[in-house]
MISE-776609 format. One record per residue (C-alpha): x, z, y; residue in three letters. Coordinates in steps of 0.5 Angstrom, whole numbers, padded with zeros to 4 digits, always signed. Layout:
REM residues N
XZYala
...
//
This chain:
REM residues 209
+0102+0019+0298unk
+0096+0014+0297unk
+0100+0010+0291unk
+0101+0018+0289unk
+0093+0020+0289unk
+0091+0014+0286unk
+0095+0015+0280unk
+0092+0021+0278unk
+0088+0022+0272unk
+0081+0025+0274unk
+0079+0031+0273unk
+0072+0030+0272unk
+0065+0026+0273unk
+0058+0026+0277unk
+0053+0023+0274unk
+0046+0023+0278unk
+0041+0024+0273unk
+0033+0022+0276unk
+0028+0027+0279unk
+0025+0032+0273unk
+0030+0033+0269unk
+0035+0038+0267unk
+0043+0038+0266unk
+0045+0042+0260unk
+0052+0045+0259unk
+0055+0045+0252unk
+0061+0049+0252unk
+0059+0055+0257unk
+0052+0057+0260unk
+0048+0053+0255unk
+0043+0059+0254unk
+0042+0061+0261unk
+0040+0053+0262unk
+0035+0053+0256unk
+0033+0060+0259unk
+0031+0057+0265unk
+0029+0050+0263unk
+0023+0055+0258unk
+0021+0059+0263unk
+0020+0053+0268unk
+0015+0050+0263unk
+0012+0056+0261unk
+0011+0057+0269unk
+0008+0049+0269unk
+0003+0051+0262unk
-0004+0049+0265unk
-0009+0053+0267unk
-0014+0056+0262unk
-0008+0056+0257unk
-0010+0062+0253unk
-0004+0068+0255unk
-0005+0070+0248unk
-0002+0064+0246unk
+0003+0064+0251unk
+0009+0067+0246unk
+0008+0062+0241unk
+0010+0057+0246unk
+0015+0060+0248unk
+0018+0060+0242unk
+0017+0053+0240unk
+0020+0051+0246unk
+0026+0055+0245unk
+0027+0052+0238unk
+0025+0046+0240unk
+0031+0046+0246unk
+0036+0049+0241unk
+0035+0043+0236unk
+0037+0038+0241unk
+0044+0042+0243unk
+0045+0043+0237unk
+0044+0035+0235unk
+0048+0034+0241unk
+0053+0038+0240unk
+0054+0035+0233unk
+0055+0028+0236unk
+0061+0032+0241unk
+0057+0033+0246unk
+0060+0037+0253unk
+0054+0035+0258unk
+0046+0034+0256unk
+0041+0030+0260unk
+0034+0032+0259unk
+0028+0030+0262unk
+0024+0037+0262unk
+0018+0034+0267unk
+0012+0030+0265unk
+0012+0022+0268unk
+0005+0020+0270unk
+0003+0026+0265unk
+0007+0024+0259unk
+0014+0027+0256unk
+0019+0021+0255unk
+0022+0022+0249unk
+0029+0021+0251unk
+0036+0024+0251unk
+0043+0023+0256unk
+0049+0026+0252unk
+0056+0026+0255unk
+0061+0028+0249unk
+0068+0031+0249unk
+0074+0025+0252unk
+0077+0022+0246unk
+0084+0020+0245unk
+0085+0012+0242unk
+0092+0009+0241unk
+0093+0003+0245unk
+0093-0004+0241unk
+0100-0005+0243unk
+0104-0001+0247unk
+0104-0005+0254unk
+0097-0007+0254unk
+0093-0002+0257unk
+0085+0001+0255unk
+0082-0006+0256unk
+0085-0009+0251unk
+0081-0004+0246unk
+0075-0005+0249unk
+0075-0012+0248unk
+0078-0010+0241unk
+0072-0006+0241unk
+0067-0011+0243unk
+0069-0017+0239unk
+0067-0012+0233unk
+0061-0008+0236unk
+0054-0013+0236unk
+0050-0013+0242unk
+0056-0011+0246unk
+0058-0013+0253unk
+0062-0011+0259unk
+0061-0007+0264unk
+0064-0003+0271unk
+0063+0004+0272unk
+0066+0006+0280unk
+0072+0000+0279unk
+0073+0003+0272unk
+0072-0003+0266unk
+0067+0000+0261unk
+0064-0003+0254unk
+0056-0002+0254unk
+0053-0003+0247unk
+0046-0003+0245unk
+0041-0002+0239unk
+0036+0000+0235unk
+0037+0005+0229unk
+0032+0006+0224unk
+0030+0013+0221unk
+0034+0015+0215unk
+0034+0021+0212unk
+0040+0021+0208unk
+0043+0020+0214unk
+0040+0025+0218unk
+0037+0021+0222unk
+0029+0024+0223unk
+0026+0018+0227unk
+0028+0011+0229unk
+0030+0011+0236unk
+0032+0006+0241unk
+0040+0008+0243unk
+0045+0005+0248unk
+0052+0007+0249unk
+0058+0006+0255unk
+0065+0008+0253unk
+0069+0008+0259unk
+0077+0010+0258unk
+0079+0015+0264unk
+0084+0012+0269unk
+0091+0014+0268unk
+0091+0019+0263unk
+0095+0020+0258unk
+0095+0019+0253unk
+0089+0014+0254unk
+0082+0019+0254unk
+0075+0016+0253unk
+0068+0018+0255unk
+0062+0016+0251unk
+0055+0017+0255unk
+0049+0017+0249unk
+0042+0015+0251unk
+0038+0016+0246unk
+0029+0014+0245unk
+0025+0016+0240unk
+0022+0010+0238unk
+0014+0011+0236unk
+0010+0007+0230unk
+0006+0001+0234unk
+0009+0003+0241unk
+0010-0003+0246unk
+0018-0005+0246unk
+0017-0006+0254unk
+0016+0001+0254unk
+0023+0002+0252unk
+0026-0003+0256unk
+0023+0000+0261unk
+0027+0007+0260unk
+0034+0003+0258unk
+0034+0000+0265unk
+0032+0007+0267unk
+0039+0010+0263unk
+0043+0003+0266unk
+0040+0006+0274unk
+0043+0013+0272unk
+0050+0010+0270unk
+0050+0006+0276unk
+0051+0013+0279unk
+0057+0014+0274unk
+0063+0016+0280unk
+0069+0019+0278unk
+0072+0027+0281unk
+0079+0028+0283unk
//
């Protein structure tokens, strides 16, 4: 019966985002979760704030909000992961996206996911191996630039983990996305600081059954 249990795929996973953030669904529940999320910032606005501008910042939250799902929902995304809590009085300018599980084939019939994270990993710089709850993963991390034609508004610091969901078949793959825009002149250590915040979070990573 323990052989039998072990050789199910999981049906799921937990993650452990930090204190002051929000978890966003993107399938269902997305607006009930961005409703909440304005409410509780407009709740948290400083005293004195003018009433008369309270709708407005209502309104920028909200579309600011939407922006966010919509871009993560364009990367595939199933779960969002927003700080919506200030650290020490700043707002981090970072983002945690869980996407869609996706299918790739095997290397070869009788090598199994590994084989394509090693496969990945000799063509992905910065590229290394990780483990998530006994579960081989690739980590990847780098700097993008700004580029408009890509669509890409600002230059931001991202790390990826590609982790194959065990016994499934076919082979699945989950890709965790963080993501930190990076400002002008901004000190770098500042986002090592927020990696090594995302790494912690993916330290949590367990697989649910």
């Amino acid at each position: 019966m323990a052989t039998a249990e072990h050789r199910r795929a999981p049906t799921g996973f937990n993650l452990v985002p930090p204190p002051g953030w929000d978890v966003i669904p993107l399938h269902t529940g997305t607006d009930e979760a961005m409703d909440r999320i304005v409410r509780r910032a407009v709740a948290q606005l400083p005293v004195g704030f003018p009433k008369d501008d309270i709708p407005k910042a209502r309104l920028k939250l909200t579309q600011e909000m939407k922006k966010v799902v919509r871009r993560a929902r364009a990367k595939g995304g199933m779960t969002l992961y927003l700080p919506t809590e200030r650290l020490h009085g700043v707002a981090l300018p970072v983002s945690i996206v869980a996407a869609e599980p996706i299918e790739i084939p095997r290397v070869t019939p009788d090598r199994g996911p590994e084989a394509v994270l090693l496969a990945l990993a000799s063509e992905t710089p910065g590229a290394e191996m990780r483990e998530l709850d006994d579960t081989a993963a690739l980590r990847s991390e780098r700097d993008v630039p700004d580029d408009a034609a890509q669509g890409i508004d600002f230059a931001h610091r991202q790390v990826e983990y590609f982790v194959p969901i065990p016994d499934s078949a076919p082979d699945l793959y989950l890709t965790f996305s963080f993501s930190a825009v990076i400002a002008p002149d901004s000190d770098p250590a500042f986002y090592d600081t927020l990696v090594e915040l995302f790494d912690a979070v993916m330290s949590t990573f367990r697989w649910s059954y």
